[in-house]
N, C-alpha and C positions, 0 to 999 in steps of 0.2 A: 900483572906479573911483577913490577916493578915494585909496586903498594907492597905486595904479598912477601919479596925481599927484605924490601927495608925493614917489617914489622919481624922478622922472624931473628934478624939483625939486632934489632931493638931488645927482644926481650932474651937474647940469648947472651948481648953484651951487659942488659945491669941484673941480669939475675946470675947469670955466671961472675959475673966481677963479687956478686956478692957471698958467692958461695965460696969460692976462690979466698978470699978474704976472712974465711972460717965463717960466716953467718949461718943459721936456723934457720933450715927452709920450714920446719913445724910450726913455728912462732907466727909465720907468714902464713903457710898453709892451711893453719887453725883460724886466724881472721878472716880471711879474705872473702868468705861467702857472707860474711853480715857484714865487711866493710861494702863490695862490690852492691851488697843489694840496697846499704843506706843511701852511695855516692850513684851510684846509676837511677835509684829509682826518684833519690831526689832531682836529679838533672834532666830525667826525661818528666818529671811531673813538671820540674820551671818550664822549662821548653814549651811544653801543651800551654802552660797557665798566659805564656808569654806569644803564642801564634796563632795565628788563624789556621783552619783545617786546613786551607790550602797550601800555606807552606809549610805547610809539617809534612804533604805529603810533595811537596816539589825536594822540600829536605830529605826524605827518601830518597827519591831519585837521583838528587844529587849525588849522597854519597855513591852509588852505583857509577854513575858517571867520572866521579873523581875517580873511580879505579877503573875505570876503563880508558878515560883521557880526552884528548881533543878526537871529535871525529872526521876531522878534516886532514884529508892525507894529498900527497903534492900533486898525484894524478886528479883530485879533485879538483884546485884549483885552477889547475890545465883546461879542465872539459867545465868550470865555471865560464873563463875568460872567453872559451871556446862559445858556449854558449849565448852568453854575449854580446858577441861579434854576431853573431845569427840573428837574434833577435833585432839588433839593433841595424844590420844591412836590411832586414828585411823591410821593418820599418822607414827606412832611407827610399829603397830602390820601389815599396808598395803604397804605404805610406800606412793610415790606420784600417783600412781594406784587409791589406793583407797581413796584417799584425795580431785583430782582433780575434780571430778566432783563436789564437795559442792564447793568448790571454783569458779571454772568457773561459776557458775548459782544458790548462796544464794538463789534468791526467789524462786528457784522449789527445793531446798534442804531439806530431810527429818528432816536433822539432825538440819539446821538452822530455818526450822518450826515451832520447838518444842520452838521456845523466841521468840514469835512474836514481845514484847517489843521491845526485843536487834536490831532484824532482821530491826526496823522502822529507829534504828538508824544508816544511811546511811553512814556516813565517820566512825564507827566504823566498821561496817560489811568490809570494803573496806580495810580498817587499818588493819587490821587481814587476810585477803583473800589474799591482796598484797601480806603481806611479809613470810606469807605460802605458795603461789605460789614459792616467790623466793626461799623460803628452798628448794622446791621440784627441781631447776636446780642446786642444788649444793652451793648457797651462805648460805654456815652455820658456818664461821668464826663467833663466840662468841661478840667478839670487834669490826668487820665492822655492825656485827649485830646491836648494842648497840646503836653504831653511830648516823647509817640510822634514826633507829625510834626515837632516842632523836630529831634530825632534822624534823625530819616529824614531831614530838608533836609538837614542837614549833613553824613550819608554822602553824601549823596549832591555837595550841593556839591563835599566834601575828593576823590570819587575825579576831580568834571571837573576839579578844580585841579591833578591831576597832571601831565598835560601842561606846562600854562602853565609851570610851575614847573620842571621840566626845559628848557624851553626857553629860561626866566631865567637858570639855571644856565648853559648854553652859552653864552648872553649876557655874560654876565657874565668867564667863559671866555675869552671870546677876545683880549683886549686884550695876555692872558699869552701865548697861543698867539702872538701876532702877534711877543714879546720874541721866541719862541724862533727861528721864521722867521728875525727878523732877526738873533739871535746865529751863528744859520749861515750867513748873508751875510756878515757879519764875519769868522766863521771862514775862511769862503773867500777872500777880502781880504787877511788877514793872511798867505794862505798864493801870495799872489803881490805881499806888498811889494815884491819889485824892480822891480816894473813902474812904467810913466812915471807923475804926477801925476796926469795926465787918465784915463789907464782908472781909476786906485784911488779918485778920486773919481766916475766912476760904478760902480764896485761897491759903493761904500758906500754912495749913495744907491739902487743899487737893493735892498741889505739893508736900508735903512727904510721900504721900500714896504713890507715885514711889516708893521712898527708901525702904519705907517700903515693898512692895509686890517684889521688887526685891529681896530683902536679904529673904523675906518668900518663895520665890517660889525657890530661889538656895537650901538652905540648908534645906526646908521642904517638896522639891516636886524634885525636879530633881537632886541634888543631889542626897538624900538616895536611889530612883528610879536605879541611875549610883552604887548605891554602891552594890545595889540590885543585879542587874546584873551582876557586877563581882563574885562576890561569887558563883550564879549560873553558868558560866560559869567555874569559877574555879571547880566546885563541880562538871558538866560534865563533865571536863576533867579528870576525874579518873579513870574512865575505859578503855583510854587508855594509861596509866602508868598500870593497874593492867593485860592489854593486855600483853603489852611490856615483862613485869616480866616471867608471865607465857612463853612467847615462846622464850624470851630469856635463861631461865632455860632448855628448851627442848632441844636448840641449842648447850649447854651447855653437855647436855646428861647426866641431872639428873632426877629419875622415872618420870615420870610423874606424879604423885599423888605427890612427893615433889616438883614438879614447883608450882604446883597449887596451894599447902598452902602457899607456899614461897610467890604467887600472893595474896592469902588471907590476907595477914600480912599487904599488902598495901591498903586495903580498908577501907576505913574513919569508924572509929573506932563505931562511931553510927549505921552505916550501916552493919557493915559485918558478918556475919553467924558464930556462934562459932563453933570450930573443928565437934563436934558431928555431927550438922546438916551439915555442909560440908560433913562429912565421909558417913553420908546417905545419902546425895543427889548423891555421887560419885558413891555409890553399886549399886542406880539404875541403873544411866544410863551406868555403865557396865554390868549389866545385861542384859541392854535394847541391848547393841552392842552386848554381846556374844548371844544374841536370833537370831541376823539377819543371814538371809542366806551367806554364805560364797560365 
């Protein structure tokens, strides 16, 4: 919604400012389908010539993602933290007995049913099941702990930043693409000097409509789009830093209800649950555990 705003904003402020200003919309109008098709098709051939299939098609999905945003909303990190707390009492009070089976098998799991949200999020569920499986044989050294997962975020981070970062590169790209466009307008210009004043001044303005639509479409379309993107991907990755926390804290062998808050402390400040509502979302679902059959 917001994307679909700013862009409507975008072309309504420099094409109105230019019309406003007395400018030829014809002049533009006439180039534009052999500028847009030399600047685009060169920029999606660099793109291919420059990725692997695979992130050309995560660069897909990215951009989709950039207009759709972060997917993490405050009730989520509520029934993360919340979940948590569960897995990590249960583990406490069971030990790997009663742990392993939500592990081995999330989607038949009572306990991971209850965030279906969470549950959708596939390398998180996995992220936490790993290296709670590992607890369970013994790897509970605090500092190898620490290690591991810092490593694992940041593969994992470095592969979602591939995308972004291709599609900066294009960004970035284009302002050049747009010279070349327009040195072939000129080219072309040059190769009908004899003609009146009037036509060779609109051929020449319509060889800057390259320049132009290149520097418009880097820093008004594909750009902000890349920038878009990082951010949402930054702002996904926070739930596994507030993962990490909480079961490093356990590893740690501080209560369990002070891992969690300690995990609370790291959740983006717009998003995260004030103490009260944490503490009541914790009574439940210890409730809900001391209900089940033993």
């Amino acid at each position: 919604m917001l994307n679909g705003i700013g862009l409507i904003i975008i072309l309504a402020c420099v094409f109105g400012s230019f019309i406003l200003a007395g400018g030829k919309m014809d002049i533009i109008a006439h180039a534009l389908p052999h500028e847009l098709m030399a600047i685009c098709g060169a920029a999606i051939g660099a793109f291919l010539v420059g990725n692997s299939m695979t992130i050309v098609k995560k660069a897909g999905k990215g951009l989709i993602r950039s207009f759709k945003g972060p997917r993490w909303k405050e009730s989520d990190y509520r029934d993360l933290l919340t979940m948590l707390f569960t897995l990590l009492t249960t583990f406490r009070k069971g030990g790997a007995t009663a742990v392993e089976p939500h592990l081995d098998d999330p989607e038949e799991s009572p306990l991971f049913g209850r965030y279906p949200r969470i549950l959708a999020d596939h390398h998180l569920i996995e992220f936490i099941c790993d290296y709670l499986r590992m607890m369970t044989v013994n790897f509970e050294d605090p500092h190898q702990l620490t290690e591991a997962m810092e490593n694992d975020i940041e593969r994992h981070h470095h592969e979602e930043m591939e995308p972004q970062h291709a599609l900066q590169v294009m960004a970035d790209g284009l302002p050049a693409i747009g010279i070349v466009a327009a040195v072939l307008g000129v080219i072309k210009t040059m190769g009908s000097i004899d003609q009146p004043t009037e036509i060779l001044g609109g051929m020449i303005g319509g060889a800057l409509v390259g320049t132009f639509l290149g520097v418009l479409l880097s820093y008004c379309l594909v750009g902000p789009l890349a920038t878009k993107l990082l951010e949402t991907i930054q702002a996904d990755a926070k739930p596994f830093t507030i993962a990490k926390t909480a079961i490093i804290g356990h590893a740690q062998g501080l209560p369990t209800q002070v891992a969690i808050e300690i995990a609370r402390r790291m959740t983006p400040s717009g998003f995260a649950p004030s103490f009260p509502q944490l503490e009541t979302a914790l009574e439940e679902a210890n409730s809900e555990l001391n209900a089940q059959p033993a």
